[in-house]
C-alpha positions as CSV (number, residue, x, y, z in Angstrom):
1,X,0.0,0.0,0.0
2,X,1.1,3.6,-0.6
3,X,1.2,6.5,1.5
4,X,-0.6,9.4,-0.8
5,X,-0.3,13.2,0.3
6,X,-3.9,13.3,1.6
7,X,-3.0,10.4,3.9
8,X,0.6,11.9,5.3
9,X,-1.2,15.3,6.0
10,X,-4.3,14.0,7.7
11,X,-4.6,14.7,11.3
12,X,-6.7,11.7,13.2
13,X,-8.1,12.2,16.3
14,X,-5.4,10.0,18.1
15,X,-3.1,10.2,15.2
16,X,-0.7,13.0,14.4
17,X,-0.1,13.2,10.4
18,X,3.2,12.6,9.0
19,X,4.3,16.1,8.6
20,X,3.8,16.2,12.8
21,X,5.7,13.0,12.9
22,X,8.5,14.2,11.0
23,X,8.6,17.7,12.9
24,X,8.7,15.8,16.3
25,X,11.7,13.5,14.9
26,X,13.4,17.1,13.7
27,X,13.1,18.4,17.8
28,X,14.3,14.7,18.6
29,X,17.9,15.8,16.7
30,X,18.0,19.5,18.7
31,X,17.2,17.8,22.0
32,X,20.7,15.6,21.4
33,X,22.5,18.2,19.6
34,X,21.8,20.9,22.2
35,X,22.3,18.1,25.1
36,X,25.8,16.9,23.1
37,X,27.0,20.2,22.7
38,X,26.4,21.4,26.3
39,X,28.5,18.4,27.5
40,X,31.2,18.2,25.4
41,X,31.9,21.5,26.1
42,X,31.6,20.9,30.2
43,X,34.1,18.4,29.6
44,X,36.2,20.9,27.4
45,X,36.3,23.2,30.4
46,X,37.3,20.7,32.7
47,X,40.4,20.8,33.5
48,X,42.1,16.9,34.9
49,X,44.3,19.2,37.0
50,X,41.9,21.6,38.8
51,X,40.5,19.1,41.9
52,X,37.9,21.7,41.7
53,X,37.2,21.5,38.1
54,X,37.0,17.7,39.3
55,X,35.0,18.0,42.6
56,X,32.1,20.5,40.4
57,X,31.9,18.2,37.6
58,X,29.3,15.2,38.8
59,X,26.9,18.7,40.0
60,X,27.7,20.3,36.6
61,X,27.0,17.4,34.9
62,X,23.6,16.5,36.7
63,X,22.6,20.4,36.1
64,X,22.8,19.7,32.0
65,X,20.8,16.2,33.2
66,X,17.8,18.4,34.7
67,X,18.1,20.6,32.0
68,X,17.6,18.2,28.7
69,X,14.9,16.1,30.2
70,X,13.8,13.4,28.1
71,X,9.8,14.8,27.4
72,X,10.5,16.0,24.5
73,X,11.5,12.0,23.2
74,X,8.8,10.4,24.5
75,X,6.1,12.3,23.3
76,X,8.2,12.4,19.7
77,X,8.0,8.5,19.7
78,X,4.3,8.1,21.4
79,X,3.7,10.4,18.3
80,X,5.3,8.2,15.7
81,X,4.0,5.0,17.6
82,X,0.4,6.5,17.0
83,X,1.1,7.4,13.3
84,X,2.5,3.9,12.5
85,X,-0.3,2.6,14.2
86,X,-2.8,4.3,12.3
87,X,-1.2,3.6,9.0
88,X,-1.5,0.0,9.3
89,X,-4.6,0.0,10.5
90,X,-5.6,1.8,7.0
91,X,-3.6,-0.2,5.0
92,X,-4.9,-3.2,6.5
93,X,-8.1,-2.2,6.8
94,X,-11.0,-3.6,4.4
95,X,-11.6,-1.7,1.0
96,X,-8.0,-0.5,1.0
């Protein structure tokens, strides 16, 4: 069965259409970027000869933690869990 354009842009009632899918994936990538970036350059800064660089680094690192909290996947893949979903239930569905 193929996906047509009216198909990937229709919203369901409990189904997000593929364009919503597709965004959700897209603030998937920030949320790792952003969360990559930030720690890499913590652990840039630190420096293996400062024991306070050292001592600072497990609060530092659990700050970033708090910050990037993982909402933003879940509902990206309960999103994409529906949208499957829904699309095998059309494509499986009788008179399709």
């Amino acid at each position: 069965a193929e996906l047509g354009l009216a198909a990937a842009l229709r919203r369901g009632p409990r189904c997000p259409s593929l364009a919503e899918a597709l965004e959700g994936l897209q603030d998937v990538e920030r949320y790792y970027r952003h969360l990559y970036l930030e720690s890499k350059l913590l652990l840039l800064r630190v420096s293996c000869d400062s024991l306070a660089d050292m001592e600072a680094l497990p609060q530092s690192w659990e700050r970033i933690l708090e910050r990037y909290k993982e909402d933003v996947v879940q509902d990206t893949l309960l999103k994409i869990s529906l949208f499957v979903d829904n699309q095998r239930e059309l494509c499986c569905s009788p008179g399709s």
